[in-house]
C-alpha positions as CSV (number, residue, x, y, z in Angstrom):
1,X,130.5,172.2,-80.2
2,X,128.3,174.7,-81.5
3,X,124.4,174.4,-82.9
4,X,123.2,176.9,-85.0
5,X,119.2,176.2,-84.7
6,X,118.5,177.9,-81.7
7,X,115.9,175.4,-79.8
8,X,116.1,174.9,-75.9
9,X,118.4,172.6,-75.9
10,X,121.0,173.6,-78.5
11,X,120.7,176.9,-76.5
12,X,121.6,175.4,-73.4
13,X,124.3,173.3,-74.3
14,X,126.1,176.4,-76.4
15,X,126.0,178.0,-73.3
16,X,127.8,175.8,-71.3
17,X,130.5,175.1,-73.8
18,X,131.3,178.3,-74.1
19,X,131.4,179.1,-70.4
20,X,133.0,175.5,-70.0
21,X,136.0,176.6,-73.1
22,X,136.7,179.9,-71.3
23,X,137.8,177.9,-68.3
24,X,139.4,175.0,-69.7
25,X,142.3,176.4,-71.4
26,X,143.5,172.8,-72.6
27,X,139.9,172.6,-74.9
28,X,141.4,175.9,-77.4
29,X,145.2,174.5,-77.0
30,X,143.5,171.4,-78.6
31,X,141.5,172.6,-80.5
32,X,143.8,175.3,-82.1
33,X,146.7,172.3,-82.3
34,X,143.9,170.1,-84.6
35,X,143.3,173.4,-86.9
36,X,147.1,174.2,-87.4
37,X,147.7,170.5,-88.3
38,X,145.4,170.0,-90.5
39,X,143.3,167.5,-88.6
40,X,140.1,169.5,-88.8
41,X,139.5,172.8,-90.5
42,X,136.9,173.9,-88.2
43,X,136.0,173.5,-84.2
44,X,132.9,172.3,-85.1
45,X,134.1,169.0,-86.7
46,X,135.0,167.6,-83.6
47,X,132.2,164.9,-82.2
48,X,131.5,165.2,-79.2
49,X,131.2,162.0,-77.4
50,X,129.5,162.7,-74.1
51,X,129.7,165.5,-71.2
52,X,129.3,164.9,-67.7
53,X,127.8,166.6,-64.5
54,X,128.5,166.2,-60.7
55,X,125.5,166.5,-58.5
56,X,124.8,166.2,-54.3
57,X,122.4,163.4,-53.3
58,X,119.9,165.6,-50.7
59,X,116.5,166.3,-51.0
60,X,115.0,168.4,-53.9
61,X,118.3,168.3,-55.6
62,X,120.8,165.1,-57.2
63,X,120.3,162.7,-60.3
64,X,116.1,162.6,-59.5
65,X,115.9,166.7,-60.0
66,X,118.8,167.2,-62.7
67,X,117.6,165.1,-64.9
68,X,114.6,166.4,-65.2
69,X,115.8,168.7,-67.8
70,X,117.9,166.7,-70.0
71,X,114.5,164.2,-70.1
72,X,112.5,167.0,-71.2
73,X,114.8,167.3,-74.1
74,X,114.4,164.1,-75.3
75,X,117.1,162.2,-73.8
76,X,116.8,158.7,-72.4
77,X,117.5,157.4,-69.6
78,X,120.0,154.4,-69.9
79,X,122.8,152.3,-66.9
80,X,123.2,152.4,-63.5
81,X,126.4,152.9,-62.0
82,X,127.8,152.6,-58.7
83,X,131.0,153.7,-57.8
84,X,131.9,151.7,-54.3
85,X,135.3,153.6,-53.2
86,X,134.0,157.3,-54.4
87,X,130.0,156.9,-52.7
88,X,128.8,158.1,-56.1
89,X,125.9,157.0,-58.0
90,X,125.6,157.0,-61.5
91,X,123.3,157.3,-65.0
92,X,124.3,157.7,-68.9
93,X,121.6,159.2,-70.8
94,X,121.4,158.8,-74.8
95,X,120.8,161.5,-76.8
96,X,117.7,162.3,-78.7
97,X,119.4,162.4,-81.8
98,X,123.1,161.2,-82.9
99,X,124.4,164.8,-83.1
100,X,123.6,165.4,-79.6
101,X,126.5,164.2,-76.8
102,X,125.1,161.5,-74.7
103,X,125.1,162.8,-71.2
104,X,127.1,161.4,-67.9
105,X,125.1,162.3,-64.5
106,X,126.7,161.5,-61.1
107,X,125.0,161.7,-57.6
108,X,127.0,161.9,-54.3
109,X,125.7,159.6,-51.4
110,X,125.8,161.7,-48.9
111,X,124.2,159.5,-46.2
112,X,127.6,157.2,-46.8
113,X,129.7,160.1,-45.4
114,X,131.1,161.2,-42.1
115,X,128.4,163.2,-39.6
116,X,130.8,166.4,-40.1
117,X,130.5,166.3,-43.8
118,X,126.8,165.6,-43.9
119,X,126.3,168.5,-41.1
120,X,128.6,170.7,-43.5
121,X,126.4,169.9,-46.8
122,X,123.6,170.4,-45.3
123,X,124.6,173.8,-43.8
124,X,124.8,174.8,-47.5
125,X,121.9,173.1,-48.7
126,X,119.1,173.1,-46.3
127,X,117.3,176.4,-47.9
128,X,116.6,174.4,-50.8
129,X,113.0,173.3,-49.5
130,X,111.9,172.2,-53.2
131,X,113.2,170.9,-56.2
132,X,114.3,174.3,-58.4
133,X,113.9,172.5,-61.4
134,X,110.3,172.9,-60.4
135,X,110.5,176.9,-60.8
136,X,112.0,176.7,-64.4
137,X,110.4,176.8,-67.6
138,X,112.5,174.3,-69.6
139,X,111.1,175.3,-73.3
140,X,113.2,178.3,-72.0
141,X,117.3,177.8,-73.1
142,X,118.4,181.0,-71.8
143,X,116.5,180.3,-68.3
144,X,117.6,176.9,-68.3
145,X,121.2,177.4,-69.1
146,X,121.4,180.4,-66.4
147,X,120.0,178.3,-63.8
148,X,122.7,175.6,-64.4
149,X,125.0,178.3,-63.4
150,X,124.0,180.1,-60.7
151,X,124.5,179.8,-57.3
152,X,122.4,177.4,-55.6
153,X,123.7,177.9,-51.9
154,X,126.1,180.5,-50.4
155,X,129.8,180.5,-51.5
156,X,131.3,177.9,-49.2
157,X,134.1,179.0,-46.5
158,X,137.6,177.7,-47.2
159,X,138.4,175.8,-43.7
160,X,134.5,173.8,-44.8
161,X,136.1,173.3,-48.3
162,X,139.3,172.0,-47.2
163,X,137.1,169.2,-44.6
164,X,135.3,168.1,-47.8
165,X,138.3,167.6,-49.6
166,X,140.1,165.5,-46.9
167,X,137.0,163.3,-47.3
168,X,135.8,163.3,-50.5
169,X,136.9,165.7,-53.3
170,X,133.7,165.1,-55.2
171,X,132.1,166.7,-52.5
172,X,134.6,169.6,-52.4
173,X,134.2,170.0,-56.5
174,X,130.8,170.1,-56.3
175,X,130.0,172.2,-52.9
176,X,132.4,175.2,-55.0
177,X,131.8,174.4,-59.0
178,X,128.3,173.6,-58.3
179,X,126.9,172.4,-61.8
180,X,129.4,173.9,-64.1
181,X,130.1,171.3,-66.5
182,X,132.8,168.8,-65.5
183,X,133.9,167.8,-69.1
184,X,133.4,167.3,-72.8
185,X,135.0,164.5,-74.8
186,X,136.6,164.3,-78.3
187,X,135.6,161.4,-79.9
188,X,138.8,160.1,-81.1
189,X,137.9,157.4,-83.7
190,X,136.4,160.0,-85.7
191,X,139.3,161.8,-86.3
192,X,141.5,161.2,-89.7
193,X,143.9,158.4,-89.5
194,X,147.0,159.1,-87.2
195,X,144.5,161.2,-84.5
196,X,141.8,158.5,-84.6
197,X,143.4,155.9,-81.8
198,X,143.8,156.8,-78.0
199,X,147.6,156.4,-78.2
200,X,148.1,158.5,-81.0
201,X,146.1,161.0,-79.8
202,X,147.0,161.0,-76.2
203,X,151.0,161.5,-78.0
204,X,149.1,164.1,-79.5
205,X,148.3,166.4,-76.3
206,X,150.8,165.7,-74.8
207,X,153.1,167.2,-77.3
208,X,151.4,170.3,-76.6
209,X,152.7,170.3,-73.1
210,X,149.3,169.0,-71.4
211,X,149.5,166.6,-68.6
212,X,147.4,163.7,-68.7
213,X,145.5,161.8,-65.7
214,X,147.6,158.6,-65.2
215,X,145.0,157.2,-62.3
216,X,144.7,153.7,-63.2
217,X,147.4,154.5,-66.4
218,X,146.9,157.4,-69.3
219,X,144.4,154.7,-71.3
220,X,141.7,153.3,-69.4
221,X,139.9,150.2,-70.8
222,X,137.0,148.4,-70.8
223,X,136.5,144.7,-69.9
224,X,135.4,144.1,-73.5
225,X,138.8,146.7,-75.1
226,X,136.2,148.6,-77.0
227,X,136.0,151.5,-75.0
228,X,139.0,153.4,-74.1
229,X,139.3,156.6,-72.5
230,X,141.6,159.0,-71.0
231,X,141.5,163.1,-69.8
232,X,143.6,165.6,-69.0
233,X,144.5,166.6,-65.3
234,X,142.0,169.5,-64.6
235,X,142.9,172.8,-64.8
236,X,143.5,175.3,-62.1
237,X,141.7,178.6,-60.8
238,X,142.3,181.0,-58.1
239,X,138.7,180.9,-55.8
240,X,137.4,183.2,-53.5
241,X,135.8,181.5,-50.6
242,X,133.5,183.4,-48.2
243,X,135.6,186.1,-46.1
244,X,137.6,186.6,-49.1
245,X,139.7,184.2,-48.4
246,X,141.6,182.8,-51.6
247,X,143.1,179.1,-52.9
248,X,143.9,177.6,-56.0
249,X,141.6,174.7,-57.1
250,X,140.6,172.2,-59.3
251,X,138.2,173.2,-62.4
252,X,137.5,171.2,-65.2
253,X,138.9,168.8,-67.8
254,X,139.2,167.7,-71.2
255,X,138.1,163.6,-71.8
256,X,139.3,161.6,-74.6
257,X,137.3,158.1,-76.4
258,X,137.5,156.0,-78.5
259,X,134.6,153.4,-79.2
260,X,135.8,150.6,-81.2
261,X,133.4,148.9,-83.7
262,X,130.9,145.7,-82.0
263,X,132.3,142.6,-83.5
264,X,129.5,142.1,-85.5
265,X,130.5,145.0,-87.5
266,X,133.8,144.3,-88.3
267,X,133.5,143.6,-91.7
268,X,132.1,146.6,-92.6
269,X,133.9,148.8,-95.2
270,X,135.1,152.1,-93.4
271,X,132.9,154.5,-95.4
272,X,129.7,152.7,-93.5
273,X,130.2,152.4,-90.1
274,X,127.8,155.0,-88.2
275,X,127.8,155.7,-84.1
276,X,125.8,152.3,-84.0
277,X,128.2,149.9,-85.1
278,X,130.3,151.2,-82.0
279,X,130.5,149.9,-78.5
280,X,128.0,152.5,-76.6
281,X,127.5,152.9,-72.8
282,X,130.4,153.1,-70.2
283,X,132.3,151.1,-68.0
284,X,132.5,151.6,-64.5
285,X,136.0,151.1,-64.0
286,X,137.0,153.5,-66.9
287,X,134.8,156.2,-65.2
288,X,136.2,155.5,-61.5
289,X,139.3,156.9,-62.7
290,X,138.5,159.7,-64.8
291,X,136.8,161.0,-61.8
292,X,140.4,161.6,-60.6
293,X,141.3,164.2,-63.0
294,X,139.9,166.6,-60.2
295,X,141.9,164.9,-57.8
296,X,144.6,166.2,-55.4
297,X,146.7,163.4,-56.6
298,X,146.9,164.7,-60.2
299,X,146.8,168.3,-59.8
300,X,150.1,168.1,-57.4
301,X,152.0,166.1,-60.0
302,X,151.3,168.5,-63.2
């Protein structure tokens, strides 16, 4: 994902991805895998469906301040999501235009959580006394895309880490990553043929040795069947938490899709099918269990 035409937002999102690729070893073992097999001959041929962001719901900061910036951009703001188990809400936002990802927003509820955990998110976030999307200058990439990832709140202590993450390890993700981007996705259907369904791409990756998240199976599926997804488990780095003290964790992923053509499509010859002819939006209980690439559960068995 690269954009030449160096505007706000192109800036901002080339930012991320490349700070996002650096961390995410699995993106160039894909990526690399595609280009040695002929799939694609260049990184920027692979469409990139949506990315995602995690977010705390406290004052001045959550889905209400975040995305502020994407709006300014030009991006719409679309569903509501609400993910019961997890005590996460959710938006998608649609792009301004269709080479543009559409954009995946979650909010922690932190008033749903245990007094100790709100006591410890608050410890971290109650110097944020107004919103700090307030102090940017948006028409500003660079400014933008260094805000989105810098420190917000002091570096977290390990034992307050490890008491999110018995509770909820969204919390613990985001209290650490901050807003680092969670994920990007490959859209699969746009691949050539024998890349361009979720089975045969998921054979794909793993036949490079990556471990895909098998919370709720490898292929998750909408009600309707024309949106499937999966994601690889997320990748691991060595943190320092305050007082130097040191533990492996969960980064971020790699998500797969595949958005199959609306009924009323389907006669369509091949050559005209555009991003509108395919099921948009997500489904809630596709998205409950790609949150678990992060998870504990996953990491442990890869």
């Amino acid at each position: 994902m690269n954009f030449t035409q160096q505007t706000p937002l192109n800036i901002v999102l080339n930012t991320l991805f490349e700070s996002y690729r650096k961390s995410v070893p699995a993106v160039d073992t894909i990526t690399k895998a595609l280009i040695t097999k002929n799939v694609i001959s260049s990184p920027n041929e692979i469409i990139n469906d949506h990315i995602a962001f995690r977010t705390l719901g406290v004052p001045h900061l959550g889905i209400a301040s975040f995305e502020r910036i994407f709006l300014h951009y030009g991006y719409t703001k679309k569903d509501y999501y609400y993910f019961e188990s997890k005590n996460l809400n959710a938006y998608w936002y649609a792009p301004p235009s269709p080479e543009y990802p559409r954009i995946f927003m979650s909010e922690l509820v932190v008033t749903e959580l245990s007094e100790n955990v709100q006591q410890i998110i608050a410890h971290y976030t109650k110097d944020i006394v107004h919103d700090p999307v307030d102090d940017l200058d948006l028409d500003n990439g660079k400014a933008v895309a260094d805000f989105l990832q810098k420190p917000l709140w002091q570096l977290p202590s390990l034992a307050d880490y490890k008491a999110l993450l018995r509770e909820s390890e969204y919390a613990a993700w985001v209290i650490y990553n901050r807003y680092y981007l969670n994920h990007y996705t490959i859209s699969v259907h746009s691949l050539m043929a024998g890349y361009s369904t979720l089975q045969e791409f998921n054979n794909f990756v793993e036949s490079l040795g990556i471990k895909l998240n098998d919370a709720g199976g490898k292929i998750k599926v909408s009600k309707d069947g024309l949106l499937a997804q999966s994601s690889t488990v997320a990748s691991l780095h060595n943190a320092t938490f305050a007082n130097s003290d040191q533990m492996s964790i969960a980064g971020s992923y790699v998500e797969f899709a595949e958005r199959k053509i609306l009924p009323e499509f389907s006669n369509l010859p091949a050559n005209k099918i555009e991003t509108t002819h395919r099921r948009d939006g997500f489904e809630t209980n596709n998205a409950d269990k790609i949150f678990e690439s992060t998870y504990t559960s996953q990491i442990k068995n890869k």
